[in-house]
DOMAR-620770 format. One record per residue (C-alpha): residue in one letter; x, z, y; residue number from 1. Coordinates in steps of 0.001 Angstrom, whole numbers, plus 524288, in hexadecimal, padded with zeros to 5 digits. Example, Ala and Ser with C-alpha at 12.3 -4.5 7.8 and 13.67 -1.06 7.14 Angstrom:
<rs>
  res      X      Z      Y    n
    a  8300C  81E78  7EE6C    1
    s  83566  81BE4  7FBDC    2
</rs>
This chain:
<rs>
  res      X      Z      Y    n
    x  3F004  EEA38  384AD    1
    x  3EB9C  EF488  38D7C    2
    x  3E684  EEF58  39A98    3
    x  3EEBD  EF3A9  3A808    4
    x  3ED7E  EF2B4  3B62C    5
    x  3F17B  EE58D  3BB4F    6
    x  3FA39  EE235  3C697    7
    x  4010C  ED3B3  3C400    8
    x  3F728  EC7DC  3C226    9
    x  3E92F  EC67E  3BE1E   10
    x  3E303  ED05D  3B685   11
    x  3DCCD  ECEED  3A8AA   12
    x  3D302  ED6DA  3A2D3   13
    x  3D909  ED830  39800   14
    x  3E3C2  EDD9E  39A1C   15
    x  3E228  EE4C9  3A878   16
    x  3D852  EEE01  3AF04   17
    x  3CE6E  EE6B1  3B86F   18
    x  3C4AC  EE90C  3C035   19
    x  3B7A6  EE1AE  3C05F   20
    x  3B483  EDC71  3CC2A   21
    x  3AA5B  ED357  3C6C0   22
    x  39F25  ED6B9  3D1A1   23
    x  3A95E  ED174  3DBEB   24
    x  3A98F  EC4B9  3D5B7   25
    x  39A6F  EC444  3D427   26
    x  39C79  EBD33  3E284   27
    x  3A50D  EB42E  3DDDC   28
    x  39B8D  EB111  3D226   29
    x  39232  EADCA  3DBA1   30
    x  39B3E  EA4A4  3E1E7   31
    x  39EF3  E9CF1  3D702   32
    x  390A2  E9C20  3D3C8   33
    x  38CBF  E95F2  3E039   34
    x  39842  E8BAF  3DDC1   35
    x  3A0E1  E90E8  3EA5C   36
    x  3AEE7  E8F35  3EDEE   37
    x  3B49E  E9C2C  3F2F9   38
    x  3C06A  EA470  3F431   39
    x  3C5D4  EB17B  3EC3C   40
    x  3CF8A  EB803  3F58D   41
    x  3D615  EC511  3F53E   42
    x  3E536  EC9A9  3F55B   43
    x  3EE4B  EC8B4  3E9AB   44
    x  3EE02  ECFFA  3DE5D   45
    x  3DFB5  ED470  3E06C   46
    x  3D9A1  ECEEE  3D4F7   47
    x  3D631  EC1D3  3D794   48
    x  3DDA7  EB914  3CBD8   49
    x  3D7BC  EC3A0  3C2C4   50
    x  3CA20  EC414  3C704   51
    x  3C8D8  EB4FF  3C872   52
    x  3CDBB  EB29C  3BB9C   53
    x  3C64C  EBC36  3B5FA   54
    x  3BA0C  EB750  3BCDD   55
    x  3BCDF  EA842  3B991   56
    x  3BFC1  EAC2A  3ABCE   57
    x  3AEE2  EB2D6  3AC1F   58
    x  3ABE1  EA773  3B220   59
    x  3AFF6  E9EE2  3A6F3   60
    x  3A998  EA983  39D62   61
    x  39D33  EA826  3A32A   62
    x  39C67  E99F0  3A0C8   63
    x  395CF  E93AB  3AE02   64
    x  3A1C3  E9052  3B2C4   65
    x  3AE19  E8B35  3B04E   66
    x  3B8A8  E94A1  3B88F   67
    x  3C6EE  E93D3  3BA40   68
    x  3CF3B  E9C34  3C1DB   69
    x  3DD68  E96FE  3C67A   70
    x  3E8A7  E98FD  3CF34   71
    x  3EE1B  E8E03  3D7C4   72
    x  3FB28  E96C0  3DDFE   73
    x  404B1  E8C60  3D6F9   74
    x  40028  E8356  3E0CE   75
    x  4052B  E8984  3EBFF   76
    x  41323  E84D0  3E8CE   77
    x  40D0D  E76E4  3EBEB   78
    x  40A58  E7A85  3FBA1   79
    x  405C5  E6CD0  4009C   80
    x  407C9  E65B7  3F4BE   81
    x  3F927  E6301  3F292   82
    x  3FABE  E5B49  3E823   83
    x  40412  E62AA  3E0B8   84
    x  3F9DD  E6E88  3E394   85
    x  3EF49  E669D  3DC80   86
    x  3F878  E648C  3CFFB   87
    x  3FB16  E72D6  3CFB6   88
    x  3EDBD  E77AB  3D15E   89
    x  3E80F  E6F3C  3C807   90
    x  3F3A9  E739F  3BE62   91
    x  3EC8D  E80A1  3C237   92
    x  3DF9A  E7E78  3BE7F   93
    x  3E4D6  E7946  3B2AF   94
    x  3ECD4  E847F  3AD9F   95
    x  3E197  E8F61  3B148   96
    x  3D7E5  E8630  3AAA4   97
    x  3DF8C  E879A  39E34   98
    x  3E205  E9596  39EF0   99
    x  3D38E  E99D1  3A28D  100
    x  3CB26  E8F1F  39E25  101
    x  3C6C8  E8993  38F87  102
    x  3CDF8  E7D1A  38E67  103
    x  3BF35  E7672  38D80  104
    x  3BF33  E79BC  39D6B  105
    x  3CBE2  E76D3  3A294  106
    x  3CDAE  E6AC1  3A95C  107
    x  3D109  E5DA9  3A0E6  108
    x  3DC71  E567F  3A134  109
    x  3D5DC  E4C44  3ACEB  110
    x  3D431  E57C2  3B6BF  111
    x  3E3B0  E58C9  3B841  112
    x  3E66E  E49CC  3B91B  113
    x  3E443  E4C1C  3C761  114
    x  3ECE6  E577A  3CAAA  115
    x  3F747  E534A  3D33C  116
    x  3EC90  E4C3B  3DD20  117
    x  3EBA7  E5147  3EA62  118
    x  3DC59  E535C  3E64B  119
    x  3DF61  E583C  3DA8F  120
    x  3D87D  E6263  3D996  121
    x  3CB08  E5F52  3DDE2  122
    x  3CAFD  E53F7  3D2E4  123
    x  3D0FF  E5EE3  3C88A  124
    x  3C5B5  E67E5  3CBA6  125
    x  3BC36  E5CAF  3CC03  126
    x  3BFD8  E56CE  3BDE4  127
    x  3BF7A  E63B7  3B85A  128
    x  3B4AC  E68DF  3BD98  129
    x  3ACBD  E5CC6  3BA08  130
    x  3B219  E5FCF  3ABA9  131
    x  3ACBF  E6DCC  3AA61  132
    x  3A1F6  E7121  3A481  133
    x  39EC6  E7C07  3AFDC  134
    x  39F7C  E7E72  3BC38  135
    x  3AE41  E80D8  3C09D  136
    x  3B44A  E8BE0  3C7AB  137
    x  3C1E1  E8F89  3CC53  138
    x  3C8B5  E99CD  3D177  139
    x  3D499  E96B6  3D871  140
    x  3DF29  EA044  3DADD  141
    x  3EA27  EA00A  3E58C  142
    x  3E355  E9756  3EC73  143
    x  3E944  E9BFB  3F8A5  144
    x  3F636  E9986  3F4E2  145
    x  3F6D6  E8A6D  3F4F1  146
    x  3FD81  E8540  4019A  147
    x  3F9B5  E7CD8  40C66  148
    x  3F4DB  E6F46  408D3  149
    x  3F394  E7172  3FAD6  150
    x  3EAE0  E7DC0  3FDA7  151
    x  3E143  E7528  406EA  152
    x  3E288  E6A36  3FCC2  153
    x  3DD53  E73B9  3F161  154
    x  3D37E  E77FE  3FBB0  155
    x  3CBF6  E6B5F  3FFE0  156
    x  3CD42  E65AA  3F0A4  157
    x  3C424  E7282  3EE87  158
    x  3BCB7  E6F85  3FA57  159
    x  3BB46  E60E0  3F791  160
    x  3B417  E6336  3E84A  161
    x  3AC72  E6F27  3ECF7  162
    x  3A0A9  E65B4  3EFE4  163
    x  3A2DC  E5F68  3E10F  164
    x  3A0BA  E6E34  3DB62  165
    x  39CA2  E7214  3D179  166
    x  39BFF  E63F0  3C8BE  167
    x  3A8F8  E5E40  3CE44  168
    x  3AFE4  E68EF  3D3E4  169
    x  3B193  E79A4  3D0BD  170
    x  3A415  E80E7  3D203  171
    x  3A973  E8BC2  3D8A2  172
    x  3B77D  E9060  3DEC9  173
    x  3BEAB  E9B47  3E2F6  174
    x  3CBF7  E9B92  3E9FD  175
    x  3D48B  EA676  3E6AB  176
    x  3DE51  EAB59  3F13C  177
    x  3E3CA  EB6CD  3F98C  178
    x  3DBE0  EB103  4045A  179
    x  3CF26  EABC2  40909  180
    x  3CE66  E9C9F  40B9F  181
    x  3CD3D  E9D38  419A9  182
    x  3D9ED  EA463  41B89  183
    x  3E20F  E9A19  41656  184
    x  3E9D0  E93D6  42031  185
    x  3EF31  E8723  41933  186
    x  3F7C3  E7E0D  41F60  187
    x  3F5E3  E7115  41D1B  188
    x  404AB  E6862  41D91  189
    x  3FB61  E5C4C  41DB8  190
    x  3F372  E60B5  42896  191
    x  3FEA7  E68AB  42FA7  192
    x  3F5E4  E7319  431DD  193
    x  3EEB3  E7F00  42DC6  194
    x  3E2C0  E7EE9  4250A  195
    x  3D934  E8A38  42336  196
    x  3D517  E8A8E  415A1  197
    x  3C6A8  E8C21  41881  198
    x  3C6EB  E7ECD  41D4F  199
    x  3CD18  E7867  412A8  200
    x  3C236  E8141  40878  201
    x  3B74F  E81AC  4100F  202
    x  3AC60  E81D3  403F7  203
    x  3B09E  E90AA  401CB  204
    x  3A5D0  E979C  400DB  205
    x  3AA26  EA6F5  40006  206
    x  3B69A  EAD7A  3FFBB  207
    x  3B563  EBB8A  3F6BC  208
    x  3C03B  EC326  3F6BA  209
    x  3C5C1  ECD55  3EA77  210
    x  3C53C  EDA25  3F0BB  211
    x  3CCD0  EE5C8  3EC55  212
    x  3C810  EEF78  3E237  213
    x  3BEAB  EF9A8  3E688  214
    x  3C1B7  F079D  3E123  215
    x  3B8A7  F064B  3D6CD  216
    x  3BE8A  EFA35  3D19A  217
    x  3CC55  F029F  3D32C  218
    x  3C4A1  F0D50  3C8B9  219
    x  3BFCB  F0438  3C1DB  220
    x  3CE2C  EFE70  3BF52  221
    x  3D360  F0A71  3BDF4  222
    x  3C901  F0DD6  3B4AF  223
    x  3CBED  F0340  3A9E6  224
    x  3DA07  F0AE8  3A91B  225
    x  3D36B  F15A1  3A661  226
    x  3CA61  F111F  39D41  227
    x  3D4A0  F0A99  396DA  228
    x  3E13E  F1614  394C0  229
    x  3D9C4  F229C  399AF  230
    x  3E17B  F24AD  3A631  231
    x  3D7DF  F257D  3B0D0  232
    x  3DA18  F2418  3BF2D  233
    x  3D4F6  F2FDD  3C8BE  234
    x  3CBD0  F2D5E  3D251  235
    x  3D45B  F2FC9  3DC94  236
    x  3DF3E  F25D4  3D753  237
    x  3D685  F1A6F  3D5C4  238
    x  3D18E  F1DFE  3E58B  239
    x  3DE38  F1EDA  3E926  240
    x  3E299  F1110  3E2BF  241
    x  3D6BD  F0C92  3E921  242
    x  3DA74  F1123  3F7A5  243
    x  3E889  F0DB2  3F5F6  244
    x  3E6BA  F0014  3F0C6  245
    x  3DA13  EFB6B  3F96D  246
    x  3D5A7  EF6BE  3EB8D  247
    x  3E0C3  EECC9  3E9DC  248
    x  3DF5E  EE83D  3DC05  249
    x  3EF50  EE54E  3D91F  250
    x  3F1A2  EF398  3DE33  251
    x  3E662  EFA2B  3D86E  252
    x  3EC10  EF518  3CB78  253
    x  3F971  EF7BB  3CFEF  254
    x  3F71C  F0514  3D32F  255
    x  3F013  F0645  3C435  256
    x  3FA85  F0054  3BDF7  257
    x  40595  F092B  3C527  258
    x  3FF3B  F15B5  3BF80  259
    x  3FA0D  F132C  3B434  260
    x  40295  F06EC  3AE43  261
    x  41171  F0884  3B4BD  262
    x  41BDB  F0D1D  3AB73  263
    x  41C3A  F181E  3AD36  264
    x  40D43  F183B  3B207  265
    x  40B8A  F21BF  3BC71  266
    x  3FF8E  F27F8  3B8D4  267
    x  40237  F2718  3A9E0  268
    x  3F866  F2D95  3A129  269
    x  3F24C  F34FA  3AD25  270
    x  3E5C1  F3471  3B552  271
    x  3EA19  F2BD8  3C1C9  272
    x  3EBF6  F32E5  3CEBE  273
    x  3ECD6  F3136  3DC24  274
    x  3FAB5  F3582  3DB0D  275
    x  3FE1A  F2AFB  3D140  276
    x  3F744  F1F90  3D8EC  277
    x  40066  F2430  3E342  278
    x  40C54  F227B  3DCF5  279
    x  4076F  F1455  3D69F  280
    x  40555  F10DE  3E3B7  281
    x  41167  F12D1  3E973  282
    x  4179A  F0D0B  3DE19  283
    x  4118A  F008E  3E091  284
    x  41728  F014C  3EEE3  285
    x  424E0  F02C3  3EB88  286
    x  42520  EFAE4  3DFC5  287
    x  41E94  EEF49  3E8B3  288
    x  41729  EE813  3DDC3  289
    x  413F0  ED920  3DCEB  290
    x  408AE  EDC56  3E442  291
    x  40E95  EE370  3EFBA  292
    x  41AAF  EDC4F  3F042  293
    x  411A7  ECE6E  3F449  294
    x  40926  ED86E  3FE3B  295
    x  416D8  EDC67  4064A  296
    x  41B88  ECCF5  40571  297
    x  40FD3  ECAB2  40D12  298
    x  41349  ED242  41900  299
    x  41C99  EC9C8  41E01  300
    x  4134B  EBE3A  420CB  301
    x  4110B  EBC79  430DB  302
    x  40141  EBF5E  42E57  303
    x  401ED  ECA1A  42693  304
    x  40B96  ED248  42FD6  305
    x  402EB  ECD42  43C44  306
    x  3F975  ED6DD  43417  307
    x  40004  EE027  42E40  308
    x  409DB  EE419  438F0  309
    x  3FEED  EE94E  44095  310
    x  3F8A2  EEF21  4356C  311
    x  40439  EF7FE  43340  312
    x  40515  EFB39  441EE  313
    x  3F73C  EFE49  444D4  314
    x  3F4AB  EF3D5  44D94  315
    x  3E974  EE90E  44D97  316
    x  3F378  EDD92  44E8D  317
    x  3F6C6  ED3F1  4553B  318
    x  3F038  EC6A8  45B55  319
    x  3F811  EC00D  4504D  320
    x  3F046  EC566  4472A  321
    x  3E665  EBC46  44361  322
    x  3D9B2  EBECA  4397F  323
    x  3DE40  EB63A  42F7B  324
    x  3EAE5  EBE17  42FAE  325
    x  3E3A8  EC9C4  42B09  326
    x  3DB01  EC36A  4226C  327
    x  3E67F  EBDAA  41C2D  328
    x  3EC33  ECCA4  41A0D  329
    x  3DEE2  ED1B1  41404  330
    x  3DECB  EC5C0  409AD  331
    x  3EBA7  EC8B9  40641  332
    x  3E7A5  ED72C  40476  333
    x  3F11C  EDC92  40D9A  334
    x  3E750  EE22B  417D2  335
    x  3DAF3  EE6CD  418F1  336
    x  3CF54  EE8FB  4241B  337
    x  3CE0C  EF6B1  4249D  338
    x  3C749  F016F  42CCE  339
    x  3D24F  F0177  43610  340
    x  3D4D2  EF345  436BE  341
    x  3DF17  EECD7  42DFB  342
    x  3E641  EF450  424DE  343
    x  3EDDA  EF17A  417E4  344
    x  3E654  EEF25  40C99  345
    x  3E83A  EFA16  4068B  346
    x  3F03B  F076B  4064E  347
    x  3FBE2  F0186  3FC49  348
    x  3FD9B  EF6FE  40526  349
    x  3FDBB  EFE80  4114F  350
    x  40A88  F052F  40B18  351
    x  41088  EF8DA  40555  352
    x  40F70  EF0C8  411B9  353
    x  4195A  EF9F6  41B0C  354
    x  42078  EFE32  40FB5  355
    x  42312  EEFA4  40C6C  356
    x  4256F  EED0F  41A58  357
    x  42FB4  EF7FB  41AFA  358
    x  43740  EF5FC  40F7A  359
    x  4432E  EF03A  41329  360
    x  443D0  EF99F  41EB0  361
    x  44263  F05D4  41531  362
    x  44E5F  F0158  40CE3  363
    x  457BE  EFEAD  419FF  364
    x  453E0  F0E40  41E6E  365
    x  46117  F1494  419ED  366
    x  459B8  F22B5  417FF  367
    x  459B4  F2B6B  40E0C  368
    x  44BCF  F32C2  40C8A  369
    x  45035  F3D15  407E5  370
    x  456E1  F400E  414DB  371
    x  448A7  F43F2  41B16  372
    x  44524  F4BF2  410A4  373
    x  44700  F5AE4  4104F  374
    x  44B44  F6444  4071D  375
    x  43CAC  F6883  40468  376
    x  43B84  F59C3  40260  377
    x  43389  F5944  40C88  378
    x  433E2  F4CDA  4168B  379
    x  43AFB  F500E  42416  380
    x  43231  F44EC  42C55  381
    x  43AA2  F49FD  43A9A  382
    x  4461F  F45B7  433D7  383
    x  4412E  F3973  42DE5  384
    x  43C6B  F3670  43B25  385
    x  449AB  F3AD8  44382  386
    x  44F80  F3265  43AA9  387
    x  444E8  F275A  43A69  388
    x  446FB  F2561  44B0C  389
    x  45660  F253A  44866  390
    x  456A9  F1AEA  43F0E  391
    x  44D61  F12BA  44680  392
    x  4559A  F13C0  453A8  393
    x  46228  F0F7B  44B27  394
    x  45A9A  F0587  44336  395
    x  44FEC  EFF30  44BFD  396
    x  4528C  EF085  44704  397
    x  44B33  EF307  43AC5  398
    x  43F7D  EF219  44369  399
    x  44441  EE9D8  44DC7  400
    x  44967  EDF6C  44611  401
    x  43CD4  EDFDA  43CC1  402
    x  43728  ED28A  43C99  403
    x  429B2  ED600  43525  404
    x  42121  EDE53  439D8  405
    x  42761  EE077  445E9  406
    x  41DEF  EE819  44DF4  407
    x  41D89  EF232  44223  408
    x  42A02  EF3A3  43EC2  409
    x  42A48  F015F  446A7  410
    x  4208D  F0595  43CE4  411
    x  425D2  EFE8D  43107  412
    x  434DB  F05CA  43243  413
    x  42F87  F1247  434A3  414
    x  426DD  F1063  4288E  415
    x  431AA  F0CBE  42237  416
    x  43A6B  F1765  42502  417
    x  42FD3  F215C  42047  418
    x  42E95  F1AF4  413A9  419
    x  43BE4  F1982  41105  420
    x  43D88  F2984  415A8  421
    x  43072  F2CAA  40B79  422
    x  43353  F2579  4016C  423
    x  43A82  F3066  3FA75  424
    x  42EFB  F3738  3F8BC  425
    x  42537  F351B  402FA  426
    x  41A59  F2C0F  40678  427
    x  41673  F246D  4118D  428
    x  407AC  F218F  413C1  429
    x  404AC  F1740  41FEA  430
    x  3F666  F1480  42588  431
    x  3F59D  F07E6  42DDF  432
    x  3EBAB  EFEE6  432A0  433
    x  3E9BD  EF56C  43D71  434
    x  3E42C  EFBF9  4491D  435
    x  3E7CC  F096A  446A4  436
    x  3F29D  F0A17  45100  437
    x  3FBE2  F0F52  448A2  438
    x  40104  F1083  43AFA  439
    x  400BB  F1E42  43288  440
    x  40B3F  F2314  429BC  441
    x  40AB8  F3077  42229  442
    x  4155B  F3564  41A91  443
    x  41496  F3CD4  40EEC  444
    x  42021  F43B2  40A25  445
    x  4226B  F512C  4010C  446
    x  41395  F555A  40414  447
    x  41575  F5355  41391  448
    x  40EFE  F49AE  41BB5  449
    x  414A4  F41D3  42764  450
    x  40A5E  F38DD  4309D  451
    x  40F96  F2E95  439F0  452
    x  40983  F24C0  442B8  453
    x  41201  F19BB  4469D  454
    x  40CD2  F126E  45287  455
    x  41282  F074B  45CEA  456
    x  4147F  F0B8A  468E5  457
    x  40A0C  F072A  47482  458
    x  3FEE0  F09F6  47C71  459
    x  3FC53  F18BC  47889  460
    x  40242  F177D  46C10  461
    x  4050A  F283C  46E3B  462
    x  3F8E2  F2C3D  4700E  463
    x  3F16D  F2275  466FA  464
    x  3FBC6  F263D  45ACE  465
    x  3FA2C  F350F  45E49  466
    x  3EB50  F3464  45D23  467
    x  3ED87  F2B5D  45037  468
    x  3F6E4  F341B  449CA  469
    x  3EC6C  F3F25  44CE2  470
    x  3E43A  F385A  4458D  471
    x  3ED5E  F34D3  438A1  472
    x  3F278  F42F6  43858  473
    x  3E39F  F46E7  4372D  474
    x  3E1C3  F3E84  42BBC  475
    x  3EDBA  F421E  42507  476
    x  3EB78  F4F49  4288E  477
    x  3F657  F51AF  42F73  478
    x  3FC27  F5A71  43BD8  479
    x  4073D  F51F8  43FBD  480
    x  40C6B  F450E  43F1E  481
    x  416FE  F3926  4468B  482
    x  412D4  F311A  450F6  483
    x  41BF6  F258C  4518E  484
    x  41BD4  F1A5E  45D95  485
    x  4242B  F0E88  45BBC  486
    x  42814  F076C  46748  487
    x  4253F  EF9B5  466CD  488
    x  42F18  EF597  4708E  489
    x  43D75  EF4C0  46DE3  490
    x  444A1  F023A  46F55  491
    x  44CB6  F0384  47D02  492
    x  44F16  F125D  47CBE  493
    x  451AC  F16A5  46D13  494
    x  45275  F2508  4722B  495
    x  44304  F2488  4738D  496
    x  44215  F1F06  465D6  497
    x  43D27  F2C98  45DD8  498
    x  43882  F3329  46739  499
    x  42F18  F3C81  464F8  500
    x  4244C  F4419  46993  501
    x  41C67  F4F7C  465E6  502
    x  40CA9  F4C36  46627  503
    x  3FE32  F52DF  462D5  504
    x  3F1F4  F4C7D  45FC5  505
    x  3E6C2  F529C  45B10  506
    x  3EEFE  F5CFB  456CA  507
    x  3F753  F558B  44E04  508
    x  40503  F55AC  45140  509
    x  40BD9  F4802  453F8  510
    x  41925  F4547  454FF  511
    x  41C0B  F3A08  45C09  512
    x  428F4  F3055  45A4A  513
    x  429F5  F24A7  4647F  514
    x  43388  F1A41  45D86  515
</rs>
């Protein structure tokens, strides 16, 4: 069977194209070779099930130690049932055992006498560990997503044998999660309060997170497709994956997959482009994958819109906003520190988020695209912006009755208007950031390019969005662009909404629209 690019659950080597990312794990080597109890953290679908089992699995083959990787996520359906968390863990350890391990090394029939205790699984690692002919160690997957009291039960049983390591208890361990330990905020029905999970793990010794693939490991993926049916990837396409994804393993594959692997493939039996990365990627947007589908269900949660709100409107944030908050965001892979402050992760994302955001209000705009479009199929952006300022004055609830994302819903429904207008043959491109004051939008349409700057109104919101817009025209090369002010109060006087105003800066013309 001819190996492919992966996108839904670990990867084998067999039978998909892999990178090796073996010097990254030299670390972790070291770690289990100093007998240390630590955490592997990075966002889903990065790579972590494959490279841990992978990595157990050379473990085993080099014969020092005895390794098992496993998942505990069916324990989450337990919450505070500790001991029915024990039972199901140790029903864990005994179903990976048999699938990864010689039946000479899994545990013996004593080990699970003791399941269902509320200790349970300190004595199950104890008896089998004392069985082994090698030191033990274990990976443990989905750590993270046990619940409350059963999560600081599992916890302090790990913390209680650490000190009998490595003749009663694992050598070495490594939690596997979307987060590091001290982020977890467990709380505790026994206690009636909130537990940080540092506390309740305090013998970790090093967190390591999986990064994202650098652009050489993007060739070198890329490569192995090449090597393996002739069609080669430009230069320029595998940069361009690189910038669009940030590296992000399930979209670096996705993108690979789209062109080369899709029925019909889009690239089929021809060199890869730019051009046909393009089109893969906006596939992926509008088909909303697995992937992206469980990214957008995340906006809704209270901490990620305290971060993400802001993001989208320029602004540093709020007092709300706390550091665990964004922490929380860059573990789920969502956001990332950049130059300018915090930005999306990566440029896919930075499309998906306000499209996802905007969806619904895209379907309930009753206009027909075609409408703005002239008979040289050209785009008529007065008209789409005439009639933009008279649908908002007749339908201004779809912001003001908003309850997400409140303070960006001016941005959000004009975004959403453009997309729905562009869709028939257009594209939208938006730069945002926290910090920058502002967010970007350029329209592409029939060879023609439109730049906007949408901004809140306040303390010399003209004269700071004139000099910005200056300064995005100049990049984009550009003589003119759209100046647009929202008012954050509620609108007295509708016959100032639209107005409009006729600007220069830096000889750039700017027109400017006060809604």
């Amino acid at each position: 069977m001819a190996k492919f690019f992966n996108t839904s659950g670990p990867c084998k080597p067999e039978d998909h194209y892999m990178i090796d990312i073996g010097e990254h794990f030299q670390n972790v080597r070291r770690l289990i070779d100093d007998k240390r109890y630590f955490i592997l953290h990075a966002p889903r679908q990065t790579g972590k099930t494959t490279y841990m089992i992978n990595f157990a699995r050379k473990l085993n083959e080099d014969g020092r130690y005895v390794a098992l990787y496993m998942n505990v996520e069916a324990g989450q359906a337990c919450r505070d049932n500790v001991e029915a968390v024990n039972r199901i863990i140790v029903s864990c350890f005994e179903n990976f055992a048999f699938t990864f391990l010689p039946e000479e090394l899994r545990p013996s029939e004593a080990c699970y006498q003791i399941r269902a205790m509320e200790q349970g699984l300190d004595t199950f690692l104890t008896r089998w560990t004392a069985e082994l002919p090698r030191p033990l160690v274990v990976f443990m997957d989905e750590a993270d997503a046990l619940i409350g009291d059963s999560l600081i039960s599992v916890l302090r049983q790990l913390r209680s044998g650490y000190s009998r390591r490595p003749g009663a208890f694992p050598h070495a361990l490594c939690l596997i999660g979307l987060r590091d330990i001290r982020d977890y905020r467990i709380y505790s029905q026994d206690a009636k309060r909130y537990i940080i999970g540092g506390s309740a793990f305090n013998i970790k010794e090093k967190s390591v997170r999986l990064e994202n693939f650098t652009l050489n490991q993007v060739r070198d993926l890329y490569r192995q497709h090449t090597d393996a049916t002739g069609q080669a990837f430009s230069e320029e396409a595998a940069g361009m994956v690189h910038e669009q994804t940030g590296g992000q393993p399930w979209l670096v594959n996705a993108l690979g997959r789209e062109i080369c692997f899709e029925n019909p493939p889009i690239a089929q039996g021809k060199t890869v482009t730019p051009e046909h990365v393009a089109v893969a990627r906006e596939n992926l947007i509008l088909r909303r994958d697995v992937h992206l589908d469980q990214l957008a269900d995340k906006l809704t949660e209270p901490r990620v819109m305290r971060v993400i709100q802001p993001i989208i409107l320029g602004e540093h944030g709020g007092r709300d906003i706390t550091a665990e908050d964004i922490q929380y965001l860059i573990d789920l892979g969502l956001i990332k520190k950049g130059r300018q402050g915090l930005e999306i992760a990566n440029p896919i994302y930075k499309e998906i988020i306000p499209r996802e955001l905007t969806s619904v209000t895209q379907d309930l705009i009753a206009q027909d695209p075609a409408w703005y479009v002239t008979d040289q199929g050209k785009l008529d952006i007065e008209k789409l912006l005439e009639a933009y300022v008279e649908f908002y004055k007749e339908h201004s609830e779809m912001i003001t009755a908003r309850r997400t994302y409140t303070e960006a819903a001016h941005h959000l429904f004009f975004m959403a208007w453009l997309q729905r207008i562009v869709n028939c043959g257009g594209s939208v491109a938006r730069e945002y950031a926290a910090g920058l004051g502002r967010l970007d939008l350029c329209v592409s349409f029939a060879g023609e390019r439109f730049a906007f700057e949408l901004k809140l109104d306040g303390r010399d919101a003209l004269k700071k969005g004139k000099a910005q817009l200056a300064d995005y025209l100049d990049r984009m090369s550009l003589g003119s662009g759209y100046l647009i002010i929202f008012s954050r109060a509620e609108v007295t006087d509708w016959d100032t909404v639209g107005r409009g105003e006729k600007h220069e800066a830096r000889g750039k013309r700017i027109d400017v629209i006060y809604m």
